[in-house]
C-alpha positions as CSV (number, residue, x, y, z in Angstrom):
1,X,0.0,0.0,0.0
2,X,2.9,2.4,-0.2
3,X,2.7,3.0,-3.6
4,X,-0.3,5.2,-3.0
5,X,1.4,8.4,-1.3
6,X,4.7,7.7,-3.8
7,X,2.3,7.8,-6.5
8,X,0.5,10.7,-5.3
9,X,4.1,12.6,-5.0
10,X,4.9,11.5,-8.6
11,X,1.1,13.3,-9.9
12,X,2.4,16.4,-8.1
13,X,5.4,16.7,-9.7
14,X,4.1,16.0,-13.3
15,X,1.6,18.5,-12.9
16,X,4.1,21.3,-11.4
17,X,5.9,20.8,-14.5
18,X,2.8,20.3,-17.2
19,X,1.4,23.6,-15.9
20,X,4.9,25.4,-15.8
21,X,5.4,24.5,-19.2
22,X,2.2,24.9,-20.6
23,X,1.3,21.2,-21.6
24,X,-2.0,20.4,-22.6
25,X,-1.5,16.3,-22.2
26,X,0.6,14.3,-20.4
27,X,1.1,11.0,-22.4
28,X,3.9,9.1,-20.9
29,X,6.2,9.4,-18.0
30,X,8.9,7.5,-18.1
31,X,10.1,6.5,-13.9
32,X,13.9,4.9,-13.0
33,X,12.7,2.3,-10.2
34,X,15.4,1.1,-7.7
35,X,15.6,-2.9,-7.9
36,X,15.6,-2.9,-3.8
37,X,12.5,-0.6,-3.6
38,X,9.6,-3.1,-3.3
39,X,7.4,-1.2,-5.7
40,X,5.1,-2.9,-7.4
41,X,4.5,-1.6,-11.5
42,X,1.0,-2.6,-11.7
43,X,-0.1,-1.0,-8.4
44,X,2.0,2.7,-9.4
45,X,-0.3,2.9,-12.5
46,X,-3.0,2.1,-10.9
47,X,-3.0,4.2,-8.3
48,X,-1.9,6.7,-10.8
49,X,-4.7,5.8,-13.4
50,X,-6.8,6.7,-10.1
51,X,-5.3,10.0,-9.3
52,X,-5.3,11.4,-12.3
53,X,-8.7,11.4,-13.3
54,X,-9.9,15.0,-14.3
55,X,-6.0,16.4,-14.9
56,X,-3.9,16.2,-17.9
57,X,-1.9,13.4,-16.7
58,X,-5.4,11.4,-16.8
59,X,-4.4,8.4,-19.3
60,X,-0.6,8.8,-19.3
61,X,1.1,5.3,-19.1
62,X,4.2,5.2,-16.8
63,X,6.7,3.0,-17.9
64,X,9.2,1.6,-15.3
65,X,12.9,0.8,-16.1
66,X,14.2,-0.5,-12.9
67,X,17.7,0.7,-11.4
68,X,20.2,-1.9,-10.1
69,X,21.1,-1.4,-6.6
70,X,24.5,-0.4,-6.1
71,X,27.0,-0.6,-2.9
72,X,30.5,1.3,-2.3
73,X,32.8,-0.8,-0.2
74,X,33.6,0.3,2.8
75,X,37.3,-1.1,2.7
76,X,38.3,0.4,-0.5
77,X,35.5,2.4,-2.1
78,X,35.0,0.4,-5.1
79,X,31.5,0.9,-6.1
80,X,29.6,-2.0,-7.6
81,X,26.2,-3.4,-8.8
82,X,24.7,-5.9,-6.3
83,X,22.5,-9.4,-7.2
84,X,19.3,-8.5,-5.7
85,X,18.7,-12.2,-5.0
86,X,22.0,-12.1,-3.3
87,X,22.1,-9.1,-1.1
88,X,22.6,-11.0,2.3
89,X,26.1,-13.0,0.3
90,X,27.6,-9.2,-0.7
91,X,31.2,-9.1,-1.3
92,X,33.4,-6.6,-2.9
93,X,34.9,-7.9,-6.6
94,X,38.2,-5.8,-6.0
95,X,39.4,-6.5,-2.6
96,X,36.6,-9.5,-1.4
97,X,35.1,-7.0,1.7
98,X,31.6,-8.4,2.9
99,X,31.0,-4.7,4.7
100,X,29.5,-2.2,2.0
101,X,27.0,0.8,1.6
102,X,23.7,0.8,-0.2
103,X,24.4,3.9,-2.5
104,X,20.9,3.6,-4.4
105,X,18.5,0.6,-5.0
106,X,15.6,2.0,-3.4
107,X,14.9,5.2,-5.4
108,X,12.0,6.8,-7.5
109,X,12.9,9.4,-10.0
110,X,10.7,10.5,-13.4
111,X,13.3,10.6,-16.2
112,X,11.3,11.9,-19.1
113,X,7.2,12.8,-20.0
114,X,6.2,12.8,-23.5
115,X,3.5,15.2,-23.6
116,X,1.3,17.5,-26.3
């Protein structure tokens, strides 16, 4: 259930910038998705299909590319992608740490919107 306030953040933000920039629809929006963030595709567009009744975001389809979730060691700062499925078995491919810092993974951003 915690797409429903993301998804209401996200509808703010795309119409701050449709009525900044004078746009008259709002298509597409196209979202980066952290691998780690536990949000679910179907349930942002719904919620957003929802919201956006009555606005000119009202049809838009989001499209999600998920982000891979990336740690910096702590023993030597290397940053690298980590296996989602193997998050618990992290180990640094320079130096072979097990320590490290979750650097992104769990983000949200809007990339683009194709609009008229």
């Amino acid at each position: 259930m915690h797409e429903l306030p993301i998804t209401e953040s996200i509808l703010k933000v795309v119409l701050k910038h449709a009525e900044k920039n004078g746009v008259r629809q709002v298509n597409l929006i196209r979202m980066g998705v952290g691998m780690l963030s536990e949000l679910e595709d179907e349930w942002l567009q719904n919620y957003f299909d929802y919201l956006s009744k009555g606005t000119v975001a009202e049809g838009a389809k989001l499209v999600i590319d998920r982000l891979p979730a990336k740690v910096r060691c702590n023993a030597c700062s290397n940053t690298y992608e980590a296996q989602t499925a193997k998050i618990a078995e992290l180990k640094c491919p320079e130096c072979g740490e097990k320590a490290g810092t979750l650097i992104s993974g769990r983000e949200y951003t809007i990339k683009e919107m194709e609009v008229q």
